[in-house]
C-alpha positions as CSV (number, residue, x, y, z in Angstrom):
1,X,0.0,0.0,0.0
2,X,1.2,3.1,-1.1
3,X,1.9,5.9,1.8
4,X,0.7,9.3,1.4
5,X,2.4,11.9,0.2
6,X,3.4,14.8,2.6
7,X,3.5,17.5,0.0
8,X,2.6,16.6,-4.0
9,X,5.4,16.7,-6.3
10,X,6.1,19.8,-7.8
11,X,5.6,19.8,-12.1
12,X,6.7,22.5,-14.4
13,X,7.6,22.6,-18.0
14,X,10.2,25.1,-18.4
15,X,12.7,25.6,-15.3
16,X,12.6,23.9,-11.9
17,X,14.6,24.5,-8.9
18,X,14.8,21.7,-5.7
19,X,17.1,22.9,-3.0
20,X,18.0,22.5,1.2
21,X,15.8,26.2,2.2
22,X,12.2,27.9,0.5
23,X,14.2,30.6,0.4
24,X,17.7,29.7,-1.8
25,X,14.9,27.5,-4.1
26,X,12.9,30.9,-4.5
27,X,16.4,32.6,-5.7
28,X,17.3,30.2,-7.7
29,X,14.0,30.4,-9.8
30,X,14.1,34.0,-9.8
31,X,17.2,34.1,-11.9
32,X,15.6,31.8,-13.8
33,X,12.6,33.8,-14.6
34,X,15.0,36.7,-15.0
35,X,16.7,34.9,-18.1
36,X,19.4,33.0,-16.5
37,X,20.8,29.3,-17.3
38,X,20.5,26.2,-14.9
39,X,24.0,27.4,-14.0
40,X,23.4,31.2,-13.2
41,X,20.1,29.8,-11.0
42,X,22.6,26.9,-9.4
43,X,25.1,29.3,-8.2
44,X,22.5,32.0,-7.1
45,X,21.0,29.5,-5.0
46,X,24.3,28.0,-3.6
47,X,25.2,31.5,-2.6
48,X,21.7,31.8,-0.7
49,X,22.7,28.8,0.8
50,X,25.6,29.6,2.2
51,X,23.8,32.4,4.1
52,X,20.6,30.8,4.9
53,X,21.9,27.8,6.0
54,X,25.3,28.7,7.7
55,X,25.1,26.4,10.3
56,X,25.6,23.6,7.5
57,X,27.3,25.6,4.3
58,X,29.8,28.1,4.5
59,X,31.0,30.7,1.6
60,X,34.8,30.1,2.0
61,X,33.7,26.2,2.2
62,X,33.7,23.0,0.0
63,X,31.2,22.6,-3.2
64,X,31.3,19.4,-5.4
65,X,29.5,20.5,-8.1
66,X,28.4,18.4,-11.4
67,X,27.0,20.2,-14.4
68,X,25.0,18.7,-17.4
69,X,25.6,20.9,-20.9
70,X,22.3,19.7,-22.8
71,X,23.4,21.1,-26.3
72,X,27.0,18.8,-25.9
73,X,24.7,15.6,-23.8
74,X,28.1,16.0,-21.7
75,X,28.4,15.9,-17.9
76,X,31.4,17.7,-15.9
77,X,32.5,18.0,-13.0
78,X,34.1,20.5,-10.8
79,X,37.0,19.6,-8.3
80,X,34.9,20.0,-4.7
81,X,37.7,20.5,-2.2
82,X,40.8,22.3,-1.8
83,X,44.1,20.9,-0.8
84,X,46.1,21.2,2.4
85,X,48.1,23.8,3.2
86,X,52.4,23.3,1.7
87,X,53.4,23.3,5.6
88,X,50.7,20.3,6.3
89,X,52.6,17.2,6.8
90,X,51.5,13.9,8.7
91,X,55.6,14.3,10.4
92,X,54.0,17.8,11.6
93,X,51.2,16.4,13.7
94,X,53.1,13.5,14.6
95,X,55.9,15.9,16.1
96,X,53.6,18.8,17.6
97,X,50.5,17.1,18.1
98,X,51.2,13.3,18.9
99,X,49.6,12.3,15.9
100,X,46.1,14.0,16.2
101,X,44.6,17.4,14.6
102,X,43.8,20.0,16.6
103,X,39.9,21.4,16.3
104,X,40.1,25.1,15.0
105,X,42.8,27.0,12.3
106,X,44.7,23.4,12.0
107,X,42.1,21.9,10.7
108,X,41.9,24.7,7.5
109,X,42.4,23.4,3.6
110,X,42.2,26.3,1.1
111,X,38.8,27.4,0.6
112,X,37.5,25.8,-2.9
113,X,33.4,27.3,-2.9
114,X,34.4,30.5,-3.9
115,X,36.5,30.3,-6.8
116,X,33.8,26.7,-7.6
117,X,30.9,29.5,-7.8
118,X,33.1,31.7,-10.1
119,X,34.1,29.4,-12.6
120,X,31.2,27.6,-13.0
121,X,29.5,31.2,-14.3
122,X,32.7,31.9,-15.9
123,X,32.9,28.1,-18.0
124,X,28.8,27.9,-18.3
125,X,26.7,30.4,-17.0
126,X,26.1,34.0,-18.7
127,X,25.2,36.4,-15.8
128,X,27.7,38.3,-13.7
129,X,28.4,37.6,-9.9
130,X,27.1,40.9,-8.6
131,X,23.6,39.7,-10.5
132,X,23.6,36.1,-8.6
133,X,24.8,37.5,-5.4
134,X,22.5,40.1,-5.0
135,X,20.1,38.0,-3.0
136,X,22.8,36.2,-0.6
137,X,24.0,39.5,-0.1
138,X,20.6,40.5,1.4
139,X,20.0,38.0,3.0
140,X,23.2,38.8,5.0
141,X,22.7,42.4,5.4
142,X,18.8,42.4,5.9
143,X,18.2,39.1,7.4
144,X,16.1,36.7,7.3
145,X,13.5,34.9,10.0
146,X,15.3,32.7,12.4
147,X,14.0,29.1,11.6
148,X,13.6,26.1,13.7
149,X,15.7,23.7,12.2
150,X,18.9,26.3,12.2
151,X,18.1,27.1,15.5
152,X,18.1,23.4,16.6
153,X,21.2,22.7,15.5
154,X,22.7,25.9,16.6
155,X,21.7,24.6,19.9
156,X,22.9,21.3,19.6
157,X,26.5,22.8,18.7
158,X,26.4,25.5,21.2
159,X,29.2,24.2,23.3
160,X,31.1,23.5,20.3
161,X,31.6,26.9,18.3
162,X,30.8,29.0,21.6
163,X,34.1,28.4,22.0
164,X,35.4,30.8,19.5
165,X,34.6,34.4,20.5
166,X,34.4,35.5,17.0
167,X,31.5,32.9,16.2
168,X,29.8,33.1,19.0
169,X,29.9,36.7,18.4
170,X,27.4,36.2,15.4
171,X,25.8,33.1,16.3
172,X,24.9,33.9,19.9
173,X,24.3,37.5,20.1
174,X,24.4,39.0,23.6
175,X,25.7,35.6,24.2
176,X,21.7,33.6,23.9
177,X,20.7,32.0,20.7
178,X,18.8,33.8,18.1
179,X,14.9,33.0,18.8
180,X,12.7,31.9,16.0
181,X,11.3,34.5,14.1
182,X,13.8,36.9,14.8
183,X,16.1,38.5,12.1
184,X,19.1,36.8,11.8
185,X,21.8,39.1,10.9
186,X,25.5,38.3,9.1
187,X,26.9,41.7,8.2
188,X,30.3,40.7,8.1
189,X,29.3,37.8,5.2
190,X,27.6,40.8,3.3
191,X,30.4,42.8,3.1
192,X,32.3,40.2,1.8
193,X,30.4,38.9,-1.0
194,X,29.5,42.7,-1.5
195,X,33.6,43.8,-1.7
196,X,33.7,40.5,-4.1
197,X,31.1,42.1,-6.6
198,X,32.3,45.4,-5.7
199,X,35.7,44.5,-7.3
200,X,34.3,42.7,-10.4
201,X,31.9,45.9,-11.4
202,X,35.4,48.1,-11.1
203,X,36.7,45.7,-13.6
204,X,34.0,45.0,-16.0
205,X,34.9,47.6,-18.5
206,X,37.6,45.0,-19.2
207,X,35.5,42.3,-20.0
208,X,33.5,39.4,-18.6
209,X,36.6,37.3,-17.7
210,X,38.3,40.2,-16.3
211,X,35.9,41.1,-14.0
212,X,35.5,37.3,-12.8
213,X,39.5,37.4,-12.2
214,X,38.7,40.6,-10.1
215,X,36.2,38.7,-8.0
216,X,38.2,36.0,-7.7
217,X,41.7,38.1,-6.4
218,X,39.5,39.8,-4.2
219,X,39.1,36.4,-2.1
220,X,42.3,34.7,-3.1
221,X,44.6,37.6,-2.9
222,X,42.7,40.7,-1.5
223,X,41.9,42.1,1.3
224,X,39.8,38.8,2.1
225,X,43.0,36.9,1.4
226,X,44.9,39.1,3.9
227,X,42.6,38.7,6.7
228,X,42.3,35.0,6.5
229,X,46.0,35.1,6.8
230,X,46.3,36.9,9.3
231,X,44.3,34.4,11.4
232,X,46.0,31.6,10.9
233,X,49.1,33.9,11.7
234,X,48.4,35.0,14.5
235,X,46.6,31.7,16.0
236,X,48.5,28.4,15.0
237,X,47.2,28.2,11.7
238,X,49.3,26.3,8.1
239,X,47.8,28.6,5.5
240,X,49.9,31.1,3.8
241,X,49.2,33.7,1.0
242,X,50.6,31.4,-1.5
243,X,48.3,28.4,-0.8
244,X,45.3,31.1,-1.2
245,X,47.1,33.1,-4.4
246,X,48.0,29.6,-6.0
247,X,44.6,27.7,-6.1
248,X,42.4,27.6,-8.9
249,X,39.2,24.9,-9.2
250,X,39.2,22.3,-11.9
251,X,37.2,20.9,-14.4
252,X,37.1,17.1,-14.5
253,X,35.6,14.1,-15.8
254,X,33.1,12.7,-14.1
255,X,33.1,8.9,-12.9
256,X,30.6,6.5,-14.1
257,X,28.9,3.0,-13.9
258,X,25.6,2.2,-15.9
259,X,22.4,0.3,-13.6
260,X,20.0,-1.7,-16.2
261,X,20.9,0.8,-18.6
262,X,20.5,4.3,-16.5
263,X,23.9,6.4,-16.9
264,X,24.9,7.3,-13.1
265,X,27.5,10.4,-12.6
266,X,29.8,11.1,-9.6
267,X,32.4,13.2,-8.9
268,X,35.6,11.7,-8.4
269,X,37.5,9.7,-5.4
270,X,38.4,12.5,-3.4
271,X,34.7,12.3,-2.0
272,X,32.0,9.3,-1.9
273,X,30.1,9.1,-4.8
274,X,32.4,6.5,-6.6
275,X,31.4,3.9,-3.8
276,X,27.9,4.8,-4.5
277,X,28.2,3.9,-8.0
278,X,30.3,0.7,-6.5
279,X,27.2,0.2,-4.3
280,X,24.7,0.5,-7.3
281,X,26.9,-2.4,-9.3
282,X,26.9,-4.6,-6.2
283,X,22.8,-4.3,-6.2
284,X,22.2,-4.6,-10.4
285,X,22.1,-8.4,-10.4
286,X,19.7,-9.2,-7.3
287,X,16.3,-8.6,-8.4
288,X,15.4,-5.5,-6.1
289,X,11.2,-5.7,-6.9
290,X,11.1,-9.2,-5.9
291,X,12.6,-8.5,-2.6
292,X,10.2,-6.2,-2.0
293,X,10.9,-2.3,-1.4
294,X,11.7,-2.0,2.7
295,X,11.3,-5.8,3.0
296,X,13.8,-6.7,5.4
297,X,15.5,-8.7,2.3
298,X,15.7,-5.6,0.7
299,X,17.3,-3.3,3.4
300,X,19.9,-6.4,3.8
301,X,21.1,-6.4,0.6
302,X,20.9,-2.4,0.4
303,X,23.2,-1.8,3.8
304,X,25.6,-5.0,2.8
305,X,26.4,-3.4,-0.6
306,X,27.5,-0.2,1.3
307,X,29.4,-1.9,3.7
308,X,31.3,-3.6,0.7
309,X,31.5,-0.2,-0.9
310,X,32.7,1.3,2.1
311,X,35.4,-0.9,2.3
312,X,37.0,-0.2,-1.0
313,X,36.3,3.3,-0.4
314,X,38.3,3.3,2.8
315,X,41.4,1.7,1.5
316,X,41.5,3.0,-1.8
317,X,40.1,6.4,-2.5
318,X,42.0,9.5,-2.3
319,X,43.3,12.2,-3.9
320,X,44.2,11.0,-7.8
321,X,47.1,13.7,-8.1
322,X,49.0,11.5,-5.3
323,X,47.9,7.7,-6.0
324,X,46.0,5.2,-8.3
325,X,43.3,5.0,-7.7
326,X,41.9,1.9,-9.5
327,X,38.5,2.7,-10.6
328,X,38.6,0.9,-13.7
329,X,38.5,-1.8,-11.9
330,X,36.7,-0.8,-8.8
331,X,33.7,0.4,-11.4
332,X,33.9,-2.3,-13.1
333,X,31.3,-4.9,-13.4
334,X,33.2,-8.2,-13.8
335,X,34.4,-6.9,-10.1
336,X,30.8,-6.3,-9.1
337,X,29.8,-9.8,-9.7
338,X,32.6,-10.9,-8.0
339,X,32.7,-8.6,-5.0
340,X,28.5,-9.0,-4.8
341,X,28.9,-12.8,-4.2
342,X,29.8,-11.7,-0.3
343,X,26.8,-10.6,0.3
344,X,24.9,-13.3,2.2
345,X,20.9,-13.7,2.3
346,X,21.2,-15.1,5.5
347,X,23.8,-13.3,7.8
348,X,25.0,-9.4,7.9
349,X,28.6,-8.8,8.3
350,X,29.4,-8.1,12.1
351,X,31.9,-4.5,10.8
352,X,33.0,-3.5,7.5
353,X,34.2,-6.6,5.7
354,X,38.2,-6.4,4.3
355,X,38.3,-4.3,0.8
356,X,38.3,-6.4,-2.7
357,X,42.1,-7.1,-4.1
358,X,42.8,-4.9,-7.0
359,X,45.9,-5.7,-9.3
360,X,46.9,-8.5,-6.6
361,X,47.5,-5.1,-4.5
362,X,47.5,-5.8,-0.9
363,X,45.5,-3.8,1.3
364,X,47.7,-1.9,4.3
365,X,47.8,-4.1,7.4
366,X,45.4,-2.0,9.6
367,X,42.0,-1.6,10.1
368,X,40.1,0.8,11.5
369,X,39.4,1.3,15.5
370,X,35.4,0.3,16.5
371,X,36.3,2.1,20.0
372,X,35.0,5.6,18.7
373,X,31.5,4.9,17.7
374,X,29.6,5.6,20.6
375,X,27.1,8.0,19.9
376,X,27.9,8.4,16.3
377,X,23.9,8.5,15.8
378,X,22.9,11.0,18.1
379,X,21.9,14.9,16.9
380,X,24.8,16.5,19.3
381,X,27.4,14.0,17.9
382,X,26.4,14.1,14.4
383,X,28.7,16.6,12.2
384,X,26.9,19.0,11.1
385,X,27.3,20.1,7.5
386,X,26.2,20.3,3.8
387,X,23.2,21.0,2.1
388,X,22.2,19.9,-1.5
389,X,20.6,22.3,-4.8
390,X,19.7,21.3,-8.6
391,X,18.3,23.7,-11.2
392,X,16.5,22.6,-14.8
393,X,16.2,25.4,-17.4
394,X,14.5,25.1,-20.3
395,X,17.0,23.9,-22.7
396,X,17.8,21.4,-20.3
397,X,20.7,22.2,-18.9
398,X,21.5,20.8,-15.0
399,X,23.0,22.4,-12.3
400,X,23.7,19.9,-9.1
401,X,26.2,20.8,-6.0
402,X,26.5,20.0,-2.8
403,X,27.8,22.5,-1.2
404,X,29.5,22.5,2.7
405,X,31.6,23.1,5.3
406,X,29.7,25.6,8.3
407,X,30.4,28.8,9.4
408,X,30.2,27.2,13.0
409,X,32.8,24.3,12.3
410,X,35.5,26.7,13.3
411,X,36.8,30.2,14.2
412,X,35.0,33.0,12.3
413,X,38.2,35.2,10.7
414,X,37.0,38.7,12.5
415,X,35.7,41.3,9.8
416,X,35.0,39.2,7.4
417,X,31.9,36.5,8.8
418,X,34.1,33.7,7.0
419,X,35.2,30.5,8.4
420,X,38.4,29.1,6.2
421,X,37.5,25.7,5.1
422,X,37.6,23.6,7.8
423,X,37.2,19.9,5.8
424,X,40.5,19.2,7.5
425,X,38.5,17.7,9.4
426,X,38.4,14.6,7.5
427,X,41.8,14.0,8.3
428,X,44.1,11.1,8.4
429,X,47.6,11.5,10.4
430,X,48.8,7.9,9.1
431,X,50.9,8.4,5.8
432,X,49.6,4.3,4.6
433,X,46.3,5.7,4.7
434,X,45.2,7.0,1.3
435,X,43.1,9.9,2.6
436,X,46.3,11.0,4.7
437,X,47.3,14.8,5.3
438,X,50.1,16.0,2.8
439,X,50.8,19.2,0.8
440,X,48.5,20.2,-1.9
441,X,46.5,16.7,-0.9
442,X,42.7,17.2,-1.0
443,X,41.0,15.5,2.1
444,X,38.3,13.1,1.1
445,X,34.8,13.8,1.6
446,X,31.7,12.6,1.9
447,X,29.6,15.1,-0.2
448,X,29.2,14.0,-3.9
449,X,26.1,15.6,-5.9
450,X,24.9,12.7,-8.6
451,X,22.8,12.6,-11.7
452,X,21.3,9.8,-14.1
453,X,20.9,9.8,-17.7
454,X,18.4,7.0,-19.1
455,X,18.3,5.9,-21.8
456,X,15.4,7.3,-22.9
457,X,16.9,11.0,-22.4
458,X,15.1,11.2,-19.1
459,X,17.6,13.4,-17.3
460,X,18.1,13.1,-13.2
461,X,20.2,15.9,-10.7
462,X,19.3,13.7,-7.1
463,X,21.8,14.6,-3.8
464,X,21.6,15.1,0.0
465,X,23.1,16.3,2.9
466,X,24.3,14.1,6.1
467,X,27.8,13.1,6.4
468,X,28.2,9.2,6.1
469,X,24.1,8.8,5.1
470,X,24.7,11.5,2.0
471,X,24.9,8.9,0.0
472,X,22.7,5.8,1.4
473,X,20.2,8.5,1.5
474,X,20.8,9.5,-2.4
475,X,21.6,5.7,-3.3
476,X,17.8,4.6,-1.9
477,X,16.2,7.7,-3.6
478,X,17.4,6.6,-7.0
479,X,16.1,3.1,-6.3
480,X,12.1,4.5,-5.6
481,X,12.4,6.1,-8.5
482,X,14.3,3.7,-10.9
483,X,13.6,0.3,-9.7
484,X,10.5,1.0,-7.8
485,X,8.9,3.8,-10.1
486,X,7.8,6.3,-7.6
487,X,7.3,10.5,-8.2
488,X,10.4,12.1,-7.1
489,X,8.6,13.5,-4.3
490,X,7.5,10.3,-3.2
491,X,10.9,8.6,-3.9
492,X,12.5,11.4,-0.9
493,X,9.5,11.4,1.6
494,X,10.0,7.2,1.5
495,X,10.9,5.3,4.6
496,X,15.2,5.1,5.0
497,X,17.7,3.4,6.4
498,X,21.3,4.1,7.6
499,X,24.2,2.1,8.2
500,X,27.2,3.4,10.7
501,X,29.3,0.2,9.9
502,X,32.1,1.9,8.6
503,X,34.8,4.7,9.8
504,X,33.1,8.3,9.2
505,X,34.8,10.3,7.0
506,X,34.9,12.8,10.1
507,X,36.9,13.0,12.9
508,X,37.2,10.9,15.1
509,X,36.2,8.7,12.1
510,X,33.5,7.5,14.2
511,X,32.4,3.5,13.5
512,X,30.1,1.5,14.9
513,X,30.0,-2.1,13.8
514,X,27.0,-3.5,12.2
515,X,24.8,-0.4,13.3
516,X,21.7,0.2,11.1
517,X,19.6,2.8,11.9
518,X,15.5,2.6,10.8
519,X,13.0,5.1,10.6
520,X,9.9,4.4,12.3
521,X,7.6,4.0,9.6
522,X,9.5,0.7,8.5
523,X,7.6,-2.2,10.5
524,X,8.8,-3.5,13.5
525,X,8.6,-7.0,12.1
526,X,11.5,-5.7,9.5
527,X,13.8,-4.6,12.3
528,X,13.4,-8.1,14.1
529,X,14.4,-9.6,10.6
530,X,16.7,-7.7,10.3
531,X,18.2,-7.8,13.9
532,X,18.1,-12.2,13.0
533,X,20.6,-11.5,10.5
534,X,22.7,-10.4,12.6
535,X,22.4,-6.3,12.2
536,X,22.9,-4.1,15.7
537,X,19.3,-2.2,14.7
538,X,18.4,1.2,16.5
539,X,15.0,2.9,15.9
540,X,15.1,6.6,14.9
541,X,11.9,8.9,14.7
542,X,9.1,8.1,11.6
543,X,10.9,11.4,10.1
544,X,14.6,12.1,11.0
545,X,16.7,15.3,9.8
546,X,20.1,12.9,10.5
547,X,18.0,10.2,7.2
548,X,19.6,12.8,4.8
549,X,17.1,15.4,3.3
550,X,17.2,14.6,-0.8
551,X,16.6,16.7,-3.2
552,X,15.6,15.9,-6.9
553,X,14.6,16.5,-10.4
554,X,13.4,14.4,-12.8
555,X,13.3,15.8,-16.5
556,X,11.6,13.5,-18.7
557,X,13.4,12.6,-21.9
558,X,10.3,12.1,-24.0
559,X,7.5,14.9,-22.9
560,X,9.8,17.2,-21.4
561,X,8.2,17.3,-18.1
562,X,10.4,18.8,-15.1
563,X,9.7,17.1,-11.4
564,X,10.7,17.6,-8.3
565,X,11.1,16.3,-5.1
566,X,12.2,18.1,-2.5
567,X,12.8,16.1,1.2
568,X,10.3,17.6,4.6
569,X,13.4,15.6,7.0
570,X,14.5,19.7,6.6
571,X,13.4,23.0,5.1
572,X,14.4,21.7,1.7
573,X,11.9,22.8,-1.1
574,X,11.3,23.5,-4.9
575,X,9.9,25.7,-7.0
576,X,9.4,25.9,-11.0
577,X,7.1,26.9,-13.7
C-alpha cells in the first residue's frame, strides 16, 4: 500500500529549482525567470545557501559541483575540495601534536566554494556575480527569520563553536541564541560577498573574464585573502598567501557506472560518490522488486552493498594527483559480480568486511578502530554540515552541487563572517592511509552531488546532505524512482535506512560495527528480521533530519516534463514553472 504523500510533487515545464531552504529554491528560480541558465540559477541558489543555512554551508567552504551541458549531452564535473596547506605534513602532527589534529585554524584546507561559484559562471553560465549574489548578499545584510531547524542545530553545537569568541559573536548574540522569528543578521558575510562584486563591477569595462579574475583576487589575494591570513598567523594556523594566491578549481571528468541501462555520474575519489556507483553495481544483479521495497530482504542487501563499498572506499580512495586510484577496476562490473557474491541472504557482516584485491595489490595491514562509535547516531554528535541544490532550465541544462563546510565548524576570521574551510577535518595522520594529510593533498569527503541519464533522455540531478548517510540517502532515492517507479517526491518522503558500519569520514572517524539505523515508519517486524541477521538495529523517529534530506529532479526525456522532489526531513523545497 502506497503511503501518502506529505507534500505533491512539484511539475513544471520550463525551469525547476529543488534545493535544502524555500528561500535559496525561491532565488534560484528568480534568476531563472529573469533569463538566467540552470548554471546562473545553481550558483545564485548555492550562494543563498551559504547564508541561509550557515550552520551547515559556509561561503569560504567546499562545493562538489556536477554540471549537465544539454546542447554537448556532456556531464562535468568541478574539483569540490581544496588541498592542504604546503606546511601540512602527517611528520608535523606526529611531532607537535602526537599524531592528532587539533579542532580550530589546524584543521583549514584552502577554501574551494568561492572560486567553484566563479568558474562555474565563468565556463557555463552568462550572468555576472554581482547579478547572482544580490540576494545572498541581502540576506546577509537584511536578514532573514530565524528558523527552527537552524536554530536546533545551533543549539545542539552550542558548546562547540561558543568556544570561538568570533562565532559566538554572530551566532549567539548577547551571548543567547537567536529565537525563531527573529532577524538573523551576518553583516560581516555581506560585506564580503559585496567587496567580491564590488571588485568585479570596477573591472567590468575590461570584459567578462576580467571582472571574474577581479572577484576571484578579491578572495584569493585581497583584502579577504589578507585577513584570513592573518588568522591563521596570529593563531597556530598552516595557510599562507601562496596556498590562497595559487589555487584555482578544476574541471574534470566525471566517474561512471551504468544500472540496467541508466547512466549514473559522480564526482571523483576525493569524495564518496564512486562507492555509490560501487554500491549501485553490487545491487544490479539481485532482483530489487522481488525482494520487496523496505522488505527486510531488501534493506539487507541495500546496507551490505554499502558496507562492501565502504570498504573499497576506505582503502583505496583519495586524492588522484598522489595515487591510483583503480577505478577501472573498482567500477567495473566483472568486479561487481565478483565482490557481490559476499553478500549473504542469510547473515549481515558483524563490521566492515576487508576491501576487494585490485591488481593483486595488498591492502595496508590495519584496520580501523570500532572504539569511537559511541554515539555516532545522536543529533549533538552528528557533524553538522552540507546541504544539497539542482536547477533545470529550459534547454535542459542541469546544475547539481553539494555545497558545505559551516560557518560554525571553526573560528569565524573577525571582519570578514568567514570561516576558512575547515574539511581538514576529514583527516588522516597515518601516511599508509590513502586519505592522509600532505601538501597540496585534498582530504576526502563525503559530499558527492549525482545525476542519471536514461536511456530514454530522461535526465536526473538527485543529492543530500548528512555526512556518512549523503549517500545511502541519495543511493535509496534513486532506487524509488528507478527500480521501484515512484514521483520524485515520493521517492525522498519514502521510509530510509542508515548504516554506521564503517569509519566516518569525520573526525574521530567514528564507527560502529553493524549499526543500522531505521525510521519508524519501517515495520517492527523488518527490524526483528533484520536484527536475526545479525544487524545491531536502532529505531530513529518516523521522520529524522540525520535520514539525509534529498533533493531531486526528474526531466523527462520524451515529454519534457520537469519534477521535483524536494525532502520535509528539513526545510528543503522547490519551486518551478
Amino acid at each position: 500500500m502506497t503511503e501518502q504523500q506529505l507534500r505533491p510533487t512539484v511539475m513544471a515545464t520550463r525551469h525547476l529549482v529543488a534545493s535544502g531552504h524555500y528561500l535559496s529554491a525561491q532565488t534560484g528560480f528568480q534568476i531563472l525567470e529573469a533569463g538566467g541558465n540552470a548554471i546562473d540559477a545553481g550558483v545564485a541558489t548555492g550562494l543563498a545557501t551559504c547564508v541561509l543555512e550557515s550552520e551547515f554551508v559556509g561561503f569560504s567552504g567546499v562545493a562538489p559541483t556536477l554540471i549537465y551541458l544539454a546542447d554537448k549531452r556532456e556531464v562535468v564535473t568541478i574539483s569540490g575540495v581544496g588541498p592542504w596547506p604546503r606546511a601540512a605534513t602527517c611528520d608535523y602532527f606526529h611531532e607537535h601534536h602526537g599524531g592528532k589534529v587539533p579542532d580550530g585554524l589546524l584543521h583549514t584546507v584552502v577554501p574551494a566554494a568561492p572560486d567553484i561559484w566563479l568558474t562555474a559562471l565563468e565556463r557555463y553560465g552568462t550572468m555576472s556575480f554581482d547579478e547572482v549574489a544580490a540576494a545572498a548578499i541581502r540576506f546577509a545584510r537584511d536578514g532573514f527569520p530565524m528558523y527552527p531547524m537552524m536554530r536546533d542545530r545551533l543549539a545542539d553545537k552550542r558548546d562547540s563553536f561558543g568556544r570561538w569568541p568570533s562565532t559566538a559573536e554572530i551566532y549567539l548574540p548577547n551571548g543567547e541564541l537567536p529565537e525563531v522569528g527573529k532577524l538573523f543578521v551576518q553583516n560581516d558575510l555581506a560585506k564580503s560577498l559585496q567587496y567580491m562584486a564590488d571588485e568585479e563591477a570596477a573591472h567590468a569595462n575590461r570584459g567578462r573574464a576580467a571582472g571574474f579574475q577581479a572577484a576571484r583576487d578579491a578572495f584569493y589575494k585581497g583584502d579577504i585573502a589578507e585577513a584570513l591570513v592573518r588568522h591563521q598567523e596570529q593563531d597556530g594556523g598552516l595557510m599562507t598567501r601562496e596556498d590562497l594566491a595559487e589555487f584555482r578549481a578544476e574541471i574534470e571528468s566525471p566517474c561512471r557506472t551504468t544500472f540496467h541501462g541508466t547512466d549514473i555520474f559522480s564526482t571523483g575519489p576525493w569524495c564518496q560518490g564512486p562507492m555509490i556507483l560501487e554500491a549501485l553495481n553490487f545491487l544490479e544483479p539481485i532482483d530489487l522488486v522481488a525482494l520487496g521495497h523496505n522488505s527486510p530482504e531488501y534493506i539487507h542487501a541495500v546496507a551490505e552493498a554499502l558496507k562492501l563499498a565502504a570498504a573499497d572506499r576506505e582503502f583505496y580512495y583519495g586524492d588522484t594527483k598522489f595515487i591510483d586510484v583503480p577505478l577501472d577496476t573498482l567500477l567495473s562490473k566483472p568486479y561487481a559480480e565478483a565482490r557481490s557474491a559476499l553478500i549473504r541472504p542469510d547473515q549481515a557482516w558483524p563490521e566492515m568486511p576487508p576491501p576487494g584485491t585490485v591488481d593483486d595489490k595488498v591492502p595496508p595491514p590495519w584496520m580501523p578502530d570500532p572504539s569511537s562509535g559511541a554515539a555516532v547516531t545522536s543529533d549533538a554528535a552528528q557533524p553538522l554540515e552540507t546541504s544539497y541544490l539542482c536547477a533545470v532550465d529550459g534547454d535542459g541544462n542541469i546544475f547539481s552541487a553539494t555545497p558545505s563546510d559551516p560557518v560554525i565548524s571553526g573560528p569565524v576570521t573577525q571582519g570578514t563572517g568567514l570561516t576558512a574551510s575547515m574539511w581538514g577535518s576529514r583527516a588522516h595522520t597515518n601516511p599508509e592511509h590513502p586519505a592522509c594529510v600532505g601538501p597540496g593533498r585534498r582530504p576526502r569527503m563525503s559530499a558527492s552531488p549525482m545525476l542519471a541519464i536514461s536511456a530514454d533522455g530522461t535526465v536526473q540531478p538527485f543529492g543530500s546532505p548528512g555526512s556518512e548517510v549523503v549517500g545511502q540517502a541519495q543511493m535509496q532515492a534513486f532506487l524509488n524512482v528507478h527500480v521501484f517507479g515512484m514521483s520524485p517526491q515520493a521517492a525522498v518522503e519514502a521510509p530510509r535506512i542508515a548504516s554506521y558500519s564503517w569509519p566516518g569520514s569525520a573526525l574521530p572517524h567514528s564507527y560502529k560495527p553493524g549499526r543500522i539505523n531505521l525510521e519508524g515508519r519501517i515495520d517492527k517486524a523488518t527490524g526483528d528480521a533484520l536484527s536475526a541477521l545479525g544487524h545491531d538495529v536502532e529505531w530513529w523517529p518516523d521522520f529524522k533530519w540525520l535520514a539525509g534530506s534529498v533533493c531531486t529532479v526528474r526531466v523527462d526525456g520524451q515529454t519534457g516534463l520537469r519534477e521535483a522532489g524536494a525532502d520535509p526531513r528539513r526545510t528543503a523545497y522547490a519551486v518551478g514553472w
